[in-house]
C-alpha positions in Angstrom: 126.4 60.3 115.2 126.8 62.9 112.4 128.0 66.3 113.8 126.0 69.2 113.9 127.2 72.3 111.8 127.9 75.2 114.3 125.6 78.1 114.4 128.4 80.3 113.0 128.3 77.6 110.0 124.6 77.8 109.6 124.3 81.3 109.5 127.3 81.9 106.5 124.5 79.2 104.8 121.9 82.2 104.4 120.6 82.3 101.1 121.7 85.6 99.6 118.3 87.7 100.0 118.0 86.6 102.8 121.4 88.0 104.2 120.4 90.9 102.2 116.8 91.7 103.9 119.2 91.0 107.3 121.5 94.2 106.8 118.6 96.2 105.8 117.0 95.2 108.6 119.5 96.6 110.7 120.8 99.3 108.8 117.3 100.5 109.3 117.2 100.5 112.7 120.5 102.1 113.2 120.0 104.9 110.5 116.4 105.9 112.0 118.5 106.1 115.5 121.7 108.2 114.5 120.5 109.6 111.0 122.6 109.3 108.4 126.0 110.9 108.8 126.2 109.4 112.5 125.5 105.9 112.0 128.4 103.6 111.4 128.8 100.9 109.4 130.4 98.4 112.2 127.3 99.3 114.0 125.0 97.8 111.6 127.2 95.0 110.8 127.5 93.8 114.5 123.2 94.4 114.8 123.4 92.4 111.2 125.8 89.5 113.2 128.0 89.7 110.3 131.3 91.2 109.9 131.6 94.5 108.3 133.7 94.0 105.1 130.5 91.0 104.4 128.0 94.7 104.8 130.3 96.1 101.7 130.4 93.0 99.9 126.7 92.6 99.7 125.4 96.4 99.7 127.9 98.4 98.9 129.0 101.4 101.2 127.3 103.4 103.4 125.5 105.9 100.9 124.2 102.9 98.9 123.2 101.3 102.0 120.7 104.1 102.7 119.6 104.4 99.1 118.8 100.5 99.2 116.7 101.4 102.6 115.1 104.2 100.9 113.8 101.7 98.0 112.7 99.1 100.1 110.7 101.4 102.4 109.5 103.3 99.4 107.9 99.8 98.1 106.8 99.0 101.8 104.2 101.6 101.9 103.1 100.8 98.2 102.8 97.4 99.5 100.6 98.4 102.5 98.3 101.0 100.4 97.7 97.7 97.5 97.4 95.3 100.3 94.1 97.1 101.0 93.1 99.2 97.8 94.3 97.0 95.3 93.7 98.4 91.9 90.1 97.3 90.9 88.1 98.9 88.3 85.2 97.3 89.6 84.7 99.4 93.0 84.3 103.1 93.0 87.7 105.2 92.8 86.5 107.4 96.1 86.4 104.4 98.3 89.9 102.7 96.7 91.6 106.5 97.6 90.1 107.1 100.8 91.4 103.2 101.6 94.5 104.0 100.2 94.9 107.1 102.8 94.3 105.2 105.4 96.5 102.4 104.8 99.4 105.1 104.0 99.2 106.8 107.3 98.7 103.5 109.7 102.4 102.7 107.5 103.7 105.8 109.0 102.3 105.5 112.4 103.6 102.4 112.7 106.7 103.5 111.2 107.5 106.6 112.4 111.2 106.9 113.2 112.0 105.2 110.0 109.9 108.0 108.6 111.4 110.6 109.9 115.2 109.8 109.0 114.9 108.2 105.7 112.3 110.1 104.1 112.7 113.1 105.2 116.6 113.3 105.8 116.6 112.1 102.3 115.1 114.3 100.4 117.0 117.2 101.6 120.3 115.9 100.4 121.9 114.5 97.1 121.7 111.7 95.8 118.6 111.3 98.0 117.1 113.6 97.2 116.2 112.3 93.0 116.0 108.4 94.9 113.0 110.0 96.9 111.7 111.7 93.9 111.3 108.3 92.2 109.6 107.0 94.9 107.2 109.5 94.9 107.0 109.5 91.5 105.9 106.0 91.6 103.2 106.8 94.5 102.1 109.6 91.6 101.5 107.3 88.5 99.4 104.6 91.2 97.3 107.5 92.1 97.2 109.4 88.5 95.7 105.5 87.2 93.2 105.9 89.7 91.8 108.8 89.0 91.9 108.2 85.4 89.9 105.1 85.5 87.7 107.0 87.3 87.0 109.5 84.8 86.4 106.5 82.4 83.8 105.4 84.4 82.0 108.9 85.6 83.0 108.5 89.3 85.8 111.0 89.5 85.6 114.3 87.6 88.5 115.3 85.0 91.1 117.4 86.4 94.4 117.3 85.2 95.6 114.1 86.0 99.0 114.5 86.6 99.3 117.6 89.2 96.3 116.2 90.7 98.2 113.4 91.9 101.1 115.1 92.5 98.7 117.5 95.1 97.9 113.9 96.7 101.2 112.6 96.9 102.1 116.2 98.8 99.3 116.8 100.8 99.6 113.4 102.2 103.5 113.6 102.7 102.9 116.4 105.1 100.2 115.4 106.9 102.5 112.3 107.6 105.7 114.4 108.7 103.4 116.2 110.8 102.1 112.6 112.2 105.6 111.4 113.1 106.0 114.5 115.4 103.6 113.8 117.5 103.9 111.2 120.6 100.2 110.3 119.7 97.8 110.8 116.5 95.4 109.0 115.2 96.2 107.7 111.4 92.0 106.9 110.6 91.3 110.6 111.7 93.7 112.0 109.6 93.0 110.2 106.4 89.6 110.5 107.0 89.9 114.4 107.5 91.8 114.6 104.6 90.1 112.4 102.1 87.3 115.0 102.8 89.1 118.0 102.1 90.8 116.7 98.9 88.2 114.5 97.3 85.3 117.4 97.1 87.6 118.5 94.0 87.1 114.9 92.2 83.9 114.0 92.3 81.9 114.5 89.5 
């Protein structure tokens, strides 16, 4: 009978990304516990079950190591917001943005410590700081498209695009730091409350 590779032998046999989604996996948990400057790198390599030199060799030190987590959550929440207002000229901008709010805010909910540490520990520091502004800038564009297809097809009115968006993007980041603060909070209400407030000033 052919013996069995050990677990230890099987788990060095992890395809690359995979290893890689394992360490930000962890380094996720362990940065939305400590925060940044108190989280160690042993700590996420033992959560990881890897050693820690193996942490450096695939993500680089520990400032990397956040700015990785920081992309990866960044295209998490566009993820969750296309999962369920995919881009589709074919039903009315109003309903694809008030989806999109809603989808954004059960993220954070769900989410909340990770929230709270990597976005907005981030964006108060350098080199965060311009790694968050390109997530956001990417939220910006998604919305900016909306709203300009929209305007092609006489469901949103014509403001200018860009700040527009940009006033989405920040209204909505606030609402969510605000969310993440509070022990409960419902993520429906909120985007329901604010797709009110902000969408009188689109329609046409």
């Amino acid at each position: 009978m052919a013996a069995q590779p050990s677990r230890r032998s099987a788990h060095k046999q992890l395809p690359r990304a995979v290893r890689e989604q394992q360490i930000l996996d962890a380094a996720g948990q362990v940065f939305s516990r400590r925060g940044y400057h108190a989280a160690s790198m042993g700590e996420i390599a033992e959560l990881a079950g890897i050693s820690k030199p193996m942490v450096y060799a695939y993500l680089g030190n520990k400032e990397e190591l956040f700015i990785a987590c920081l992309r990866r959550e960044g295209a998490r929440v566009m993820a969750a917001v296309a999962e369920v207002a995919p881009f589709d000229l074919d039903r009315p901008v109003e309903e694809q943005f008030h989806r999109g709010l809603r989808a954004f805010f059960r993220f954070v909910a769900e989410h909340r410590d990770t929230w709270a540490v990597l976005h907005n520990q981030g964006r108060r520091q350098e080199p965060f700081g311009s790694v968050i502004a390109e997530i956001r800038l990417r939220w910006v564009e998604a919305i900016a498209a909306g709203l300009r297809a929209g305007q092609r097809k006489g469901t949103a009115a014509a403001p200018d695009v860009l700040p527009a968006a940009y006033a989405i993007v920040g209204a909505a980041e606030s609402v969510a730091d605000w969310l993440v603060e509070q022990e409960e909070g419902d993520p429906e209400r909120l985007a329901d409350g604010l797709a009110a407030l902000l969408w009188g000033g689109f329609a046409p």
